[in-house]
N, C-alpha and C positions, 0 to 999 in steps of 0.2 A: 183226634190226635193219636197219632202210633204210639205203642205200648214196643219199644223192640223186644223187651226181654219176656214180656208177658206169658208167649205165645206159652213158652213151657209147662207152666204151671194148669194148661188145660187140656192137652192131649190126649189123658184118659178120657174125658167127656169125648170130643171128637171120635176119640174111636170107636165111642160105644153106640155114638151117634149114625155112625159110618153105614154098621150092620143092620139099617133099616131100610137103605139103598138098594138094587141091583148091582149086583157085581163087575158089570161091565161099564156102570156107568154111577158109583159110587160119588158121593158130593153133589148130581145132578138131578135135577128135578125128574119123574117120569118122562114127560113131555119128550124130556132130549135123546133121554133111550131109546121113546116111540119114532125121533127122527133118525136115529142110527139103525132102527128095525129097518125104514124105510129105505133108505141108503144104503144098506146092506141088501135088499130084494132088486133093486135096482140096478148095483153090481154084481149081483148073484156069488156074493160071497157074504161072509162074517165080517163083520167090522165091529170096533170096539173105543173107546174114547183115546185109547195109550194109541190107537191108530192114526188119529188125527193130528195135524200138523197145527192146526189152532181149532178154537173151536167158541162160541159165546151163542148166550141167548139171549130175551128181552122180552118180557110183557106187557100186556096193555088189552083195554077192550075195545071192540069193533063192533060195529051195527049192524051186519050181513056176513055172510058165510066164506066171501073172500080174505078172511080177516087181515083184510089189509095189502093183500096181494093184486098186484094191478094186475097180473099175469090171465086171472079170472074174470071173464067178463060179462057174465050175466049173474051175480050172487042173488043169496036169495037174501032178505031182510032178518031181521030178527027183529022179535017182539019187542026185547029189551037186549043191548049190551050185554056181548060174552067175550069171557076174561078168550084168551090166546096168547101160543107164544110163537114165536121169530126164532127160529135156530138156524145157523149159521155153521156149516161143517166144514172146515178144508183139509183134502184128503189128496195125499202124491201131489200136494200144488193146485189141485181145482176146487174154487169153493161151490160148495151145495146152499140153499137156501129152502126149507122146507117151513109149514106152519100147522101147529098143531092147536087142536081147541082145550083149553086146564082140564076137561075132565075127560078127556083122551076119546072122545065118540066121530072128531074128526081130525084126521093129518093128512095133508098132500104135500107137492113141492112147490116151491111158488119158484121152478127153475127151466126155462125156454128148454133145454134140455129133453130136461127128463118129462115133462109135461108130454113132449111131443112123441115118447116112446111108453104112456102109461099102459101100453099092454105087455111091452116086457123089458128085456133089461137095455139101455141105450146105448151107442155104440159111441162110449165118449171120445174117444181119440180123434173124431171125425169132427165132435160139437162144441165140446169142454174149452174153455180159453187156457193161451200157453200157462204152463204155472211159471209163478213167479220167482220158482228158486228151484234150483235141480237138488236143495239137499235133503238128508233125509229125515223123516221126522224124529221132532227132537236133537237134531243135529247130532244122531247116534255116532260116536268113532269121532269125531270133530273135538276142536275146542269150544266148548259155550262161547256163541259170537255176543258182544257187547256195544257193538257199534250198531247205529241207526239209521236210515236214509234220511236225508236232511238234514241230520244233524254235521258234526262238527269231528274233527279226530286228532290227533296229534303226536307226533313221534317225539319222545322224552330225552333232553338234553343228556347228552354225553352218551345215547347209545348208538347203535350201528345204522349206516342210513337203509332204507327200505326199498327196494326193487320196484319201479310202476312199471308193467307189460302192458304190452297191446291187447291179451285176451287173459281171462282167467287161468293160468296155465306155468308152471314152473318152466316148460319151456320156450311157452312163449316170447317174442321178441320181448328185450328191452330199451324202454322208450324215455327214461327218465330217472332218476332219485329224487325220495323224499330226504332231504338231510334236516339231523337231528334238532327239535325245536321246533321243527315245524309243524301250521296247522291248516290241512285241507279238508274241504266239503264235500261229505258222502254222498253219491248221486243216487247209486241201484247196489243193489245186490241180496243177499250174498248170493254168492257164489262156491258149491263145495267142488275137488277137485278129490277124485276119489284115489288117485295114483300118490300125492303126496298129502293126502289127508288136511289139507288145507283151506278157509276160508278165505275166499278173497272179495273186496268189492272196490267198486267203479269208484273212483274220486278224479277230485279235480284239484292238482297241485300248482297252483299261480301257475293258472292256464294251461295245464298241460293233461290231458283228461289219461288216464291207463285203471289197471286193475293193479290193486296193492294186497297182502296179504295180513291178515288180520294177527295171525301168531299160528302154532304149531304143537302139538302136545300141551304142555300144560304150560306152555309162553306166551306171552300177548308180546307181539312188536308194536303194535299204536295203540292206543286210549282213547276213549270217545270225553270228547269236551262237553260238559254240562252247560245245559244254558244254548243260547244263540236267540236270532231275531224271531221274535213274535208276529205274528199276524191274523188279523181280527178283523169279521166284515164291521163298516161303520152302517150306525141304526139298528142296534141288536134292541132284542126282544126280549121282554122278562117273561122268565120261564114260570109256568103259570098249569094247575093242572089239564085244561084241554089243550093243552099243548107236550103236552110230555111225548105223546107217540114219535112227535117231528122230530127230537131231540138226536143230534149228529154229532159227529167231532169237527172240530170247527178249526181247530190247530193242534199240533203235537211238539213237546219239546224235549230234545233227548236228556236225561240225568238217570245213568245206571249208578244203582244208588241211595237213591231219594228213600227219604223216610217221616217226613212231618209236613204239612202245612200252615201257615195262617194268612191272615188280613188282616190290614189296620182298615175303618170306614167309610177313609178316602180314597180307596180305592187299589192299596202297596197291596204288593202279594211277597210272600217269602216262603223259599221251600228250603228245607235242609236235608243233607245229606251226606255220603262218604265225599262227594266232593268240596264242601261246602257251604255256603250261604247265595241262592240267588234271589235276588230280587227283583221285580217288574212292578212299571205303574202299571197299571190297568187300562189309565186314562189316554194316555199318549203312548201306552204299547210300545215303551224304553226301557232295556235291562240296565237297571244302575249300580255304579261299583262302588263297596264295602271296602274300607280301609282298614284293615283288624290285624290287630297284634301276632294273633298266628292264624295257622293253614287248621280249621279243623275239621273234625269229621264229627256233622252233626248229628245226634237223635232227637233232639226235641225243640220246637222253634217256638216262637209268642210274640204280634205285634202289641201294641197299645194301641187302643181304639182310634186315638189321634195321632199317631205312627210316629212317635215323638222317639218311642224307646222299641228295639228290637231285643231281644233275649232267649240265649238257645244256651244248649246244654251238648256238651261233647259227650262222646260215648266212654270218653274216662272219669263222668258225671262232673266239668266241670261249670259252672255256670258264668255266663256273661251277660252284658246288657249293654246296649249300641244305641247311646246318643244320636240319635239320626241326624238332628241340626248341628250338631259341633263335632261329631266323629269320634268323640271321647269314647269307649268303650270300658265299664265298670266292671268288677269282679268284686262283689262279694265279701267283706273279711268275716262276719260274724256269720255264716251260712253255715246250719247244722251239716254233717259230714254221711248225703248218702245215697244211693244209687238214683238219680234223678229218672222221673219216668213220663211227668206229667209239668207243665208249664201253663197258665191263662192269666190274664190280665184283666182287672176290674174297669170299669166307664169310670172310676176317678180315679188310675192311674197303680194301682196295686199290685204287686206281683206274688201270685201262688206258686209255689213250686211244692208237688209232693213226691215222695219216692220210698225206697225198701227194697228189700231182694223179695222177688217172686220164690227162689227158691229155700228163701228159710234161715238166710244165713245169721247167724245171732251175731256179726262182725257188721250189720248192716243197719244202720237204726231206718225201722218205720216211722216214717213220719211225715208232717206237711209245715212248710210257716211259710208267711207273708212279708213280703218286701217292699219298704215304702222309699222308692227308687229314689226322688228330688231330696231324701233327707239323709238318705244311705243309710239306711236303720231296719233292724228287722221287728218287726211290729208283733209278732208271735209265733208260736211254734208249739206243735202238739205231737207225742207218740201217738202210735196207734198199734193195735193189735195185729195189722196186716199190711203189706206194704200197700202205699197210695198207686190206684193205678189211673187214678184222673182227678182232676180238678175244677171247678167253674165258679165266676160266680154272676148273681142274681144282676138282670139286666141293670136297676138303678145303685149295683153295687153294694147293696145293702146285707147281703144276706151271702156267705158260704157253704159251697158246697164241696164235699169229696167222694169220692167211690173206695171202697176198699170190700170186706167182706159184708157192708151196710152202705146204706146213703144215709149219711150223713149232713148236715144242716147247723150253723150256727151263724149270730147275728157274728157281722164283721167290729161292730163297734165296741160291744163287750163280753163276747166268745160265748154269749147265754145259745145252749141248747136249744134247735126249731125242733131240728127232728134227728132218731135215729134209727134208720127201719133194716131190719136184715133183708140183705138180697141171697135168694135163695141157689142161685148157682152162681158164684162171683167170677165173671171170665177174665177177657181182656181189656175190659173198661169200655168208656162208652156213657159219654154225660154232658147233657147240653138243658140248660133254659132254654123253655121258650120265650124269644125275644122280644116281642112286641106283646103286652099285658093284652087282657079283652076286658073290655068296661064290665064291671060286678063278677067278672069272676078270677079266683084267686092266681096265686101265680103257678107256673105250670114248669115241670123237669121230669127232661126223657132219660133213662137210662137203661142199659141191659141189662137183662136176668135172664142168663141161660141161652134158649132161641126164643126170646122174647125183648121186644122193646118197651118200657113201662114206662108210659104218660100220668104222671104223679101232680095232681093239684094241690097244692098245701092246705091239709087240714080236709079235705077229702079222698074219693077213689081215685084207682088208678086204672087205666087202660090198657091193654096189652094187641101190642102190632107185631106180625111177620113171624107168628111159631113155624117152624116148621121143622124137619130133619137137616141134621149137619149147620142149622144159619146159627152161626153163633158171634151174633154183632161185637164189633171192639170199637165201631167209631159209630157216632150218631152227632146228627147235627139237622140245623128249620134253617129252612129259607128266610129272607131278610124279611119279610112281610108272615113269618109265623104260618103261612099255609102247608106249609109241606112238610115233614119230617121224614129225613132219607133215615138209612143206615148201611153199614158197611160190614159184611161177614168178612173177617181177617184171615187169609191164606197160607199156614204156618209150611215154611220152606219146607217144601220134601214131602207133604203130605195131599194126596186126594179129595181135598177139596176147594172146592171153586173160590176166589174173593168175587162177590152178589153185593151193588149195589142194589139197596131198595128205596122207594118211596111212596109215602103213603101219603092221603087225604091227614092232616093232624087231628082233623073232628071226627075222622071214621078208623076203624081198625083196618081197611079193606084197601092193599094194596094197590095203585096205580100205575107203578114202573116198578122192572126187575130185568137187570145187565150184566153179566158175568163178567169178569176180565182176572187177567194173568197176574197173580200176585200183587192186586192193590195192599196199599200200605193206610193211604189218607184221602179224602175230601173237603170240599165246602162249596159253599156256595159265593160266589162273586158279591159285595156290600151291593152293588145295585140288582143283584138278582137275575143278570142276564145270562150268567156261566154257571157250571159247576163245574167244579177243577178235581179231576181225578189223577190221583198220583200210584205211580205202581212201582215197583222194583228197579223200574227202565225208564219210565217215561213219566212225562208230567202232560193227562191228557184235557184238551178243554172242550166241554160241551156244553153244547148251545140250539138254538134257536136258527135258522137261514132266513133272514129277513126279507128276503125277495119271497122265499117259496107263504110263508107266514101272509105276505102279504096279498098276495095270489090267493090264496086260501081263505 
């Protein structure tokens, strides 16, 4: 669960963390520097990460020396499994593909290209495929574009209608209006227009296809619509660790925005955000629509296990709670008064909420209490020394947890003391049980410390997964069947370093999978195990499994 305010209170760490990096490729693992070496000799110039137009990586280990690259056709074996990573550069519009082995003794391309010129540098304008966007990186001089392909867009009542051309072009013919109100489907783009500084892309207005322009200076003329139709192969596959390599994006849904996820265990998904509340089964792949007293703008969302009750908190920390069979929507009266940060729900129906100011403020009470929804009563409430930056609790509901500058532990029934252990760098939160017990051995809770993920058994040790430079997890969470425990490094706006999902083997310290992306906020894993749903600043992504190729294999 996203911490929005958190980030602040850890930025000295990060920076301190920063200076253990290269400079040109701060936040990134070596590996990715070794591919921008490469890519840089290749175009016989310098290049640098602020060069790239996107960029992501992904780990995993291979059994021969192609590590994973079909492009190689005779590899040679390995004795045993070596770790590698997949780097992925896209530069002026053409992406590169290269692979490097963890302990940097090998990197080539795995790119028809460049492979085909490995004596010197290749003549890409001849080989490279068209890029996909003439704009420039990081859409320098432009308005930050906010609109998605696929998705949805919409021009806001009572403003001016909007010009559709035939070509990306302010003098291009005009072919149409969008008038106000209305919502059309993003086809392609963008498109920059370097004479009038303008973003435009391709839509289709009740049938009429042109190029619309996105806004101008610091204007947005359309809005991208959060939400639209889902689409899911049938027969998916639970994600299982010898299958992590396969793992794709399976669908994409636009929400610039987005900031929280959950699950109920039949299968709802809710994501909140500036626009806010969607919802989707899972099972029948239907957005369904929320009838709520107002429009808000969420940060923090919470199903109940039997999705009876929905509960999100507005970013002017107000709390609600969404009857899902009757539509009744609750607030709260006796709800202590304070920056809400963290939201979870017990297997009998419980509701935690904890919060505080991260930055100190003595106007903010720290604190955490429990809400017993069917009775509208608040069942308890504690200060705390530091504000609550997460919540959970204990799968049979028995037992609470909190994060703050400790973890924290007491019985839910009569608030008696488990545990309370200092955490030694307290970031952005980051606390999940794991959810399925193991016969004779105790119960088991992951949290972060620092660049570390701590697998805590009660009343024994603890584990530590994924140290490294700059990973400094704010979200962790186990797959449905307890094998896996991901985590998510939090990407504070404006700063040099990556959001890294990871996941680990849960019985072993020793990473499996590692994926970079643009400003993640949140994940989780789908109740039956077949998705992991990653949510980023833009976009709500879902990956999976390709049940044909799975099966083939």
């Amino acid at each position: 669960m996203f911490r929005r305010t958190a980030v602040l209170s850890i930025l000295a760490l990060l920076s301190a963390a920063l200076t253990l990096l290269p400079a040109s490729a701060q936040g990134a693992p070596p590996q990715v520097q070794r591919a921008l070496d490469l890519l840089g000799q290749y175009l016989s110039r310098t290049v640098t990460l602020a060069d790239m137009d996107i960029w992501f990586y992904s780990q995993a280990f291979y059994t021969d020396t192609s590590l994973g690259c079909s492009l190689i056709t005779t590899p040679t074996s390995f004795a045993t499994p070596a770790s590698g990573y997949t780097v992925e550069l896209v530069y002026q519009g053409v992406r590169y593909e290269f692979r490097v082995r963890e302990d940097l003794t090998d990197a080539f391309p795995c790119d028809a290209a460049l492979l085909a010129t490995a004596g010197g540098a290749p003549v890409i304008t001849a080989t490279a495929p068209a890029p996909e966007t003439n704009c420039p990186p990081g859409f320098a001089g432009y308005l930050r574009p906010r609109l998605v392909v696929g998705g949805q867009a919409r021009l806001g009542e009572g403003g001016t209608p909007n010009r559709l051309r035939a070509l990306p072009s302010v003098n291009a013919e005009q072919i149409g209006l969008i008038q106000p109100g209305t919502t059309v489907q993003v086809l392609s783009g963008p498109s920059c227009e370097d004479a009038s500084r303008i973003i435009w892309w391709r839509v289709d207005a009740a049938g009429t296809i042109g190029w619309t322009a996105e806004g101008r200076g610091e204007d947005y003329f359309i809005a991208p619509v959060a939400g639209g139709p889902l689409s899911l192969p049938t027969g998916r596959v639970v994600i299982t660790a010898p299958l992590l390599n396969s793992l794709i994006s399976l669908a994409t849904i636009a929400y610039p925005g987005a900031s929280s996820l959950s699950f109920s265990a039949g299968g709802l998904m809710a994501v909140g955000g500036e626009g806010g509340l969607l919802v989707y089964d899972l099972n029948t792949l239907q957005q369904l629509a929320l009838q709520l007293p107002i429009q808000p703008v969420v940060a923090q969302v919470a199903f109940s296990p039997d999705g009876h009750y929905l509960a999100f908190a507005t970013t002017d920390d107000a709390l609600y709670i969404v009857d899902t069979q009757t539509g009744v929507t609750i607030t709260p009266a006796d709800a202590p008064a304070t920056d809400i940060q963290a939201l979870a729900f017990s297997s009998t129906g419980l509701l935690a909420v904890g919060g505080g100011s991260p930055l100190g403020d003595p106007s903010v009470t720290n604190t955490w209490y429990i809400y017993d929804i069917p009775n509208q009563r608040q069942l308890g409430a504690r200060p705390t020394t530091s504000y609550v930056r997460d919540v959970a609790f204990s799968p049979d509901g028995a037992l609470f947890a909190w994060y703050d500058t400790a973890l924290n532990i007491v019985n839910v029934g009569d608030g008696a003391t488990v545990l309370s252990q200092p955490i030694a760098q307290p970031g952005f939160g980051g606390l999940a049980w794991r959810p399925t017990p193991i016969a004779g051995v105790p119960l088991q809770i992951a949290y972060a410390d620092g660049t570390n993920i701590r697998l805590l058994s009660l009343g024994g040790q603890a584990q530590s997964f994924g140290e490294a430079p700059a990973f400094f997890p704010g979200v962790v969470g186990f797959s449905p069947d307890a094998a896996l425990l991901a985590a998510m490094n939090l990407q504070p706006d404006g700063e040099p370093v990556p959001s890294v999902l990871s996941i680990f083997d849960a019985a072993t310290p020793g990473i499996l999978y590692g994926s970079g992306y643009d400003l993640g906020v949140d994940f989780g894993f789908s109740p039956d195990g077949t998705l992991l749903v990653l949510v980023t600043a833009d976009q709500v992504v879902f990956l999976g499994l390709n049940p044909e190729v799975v099966a083939v294999g």
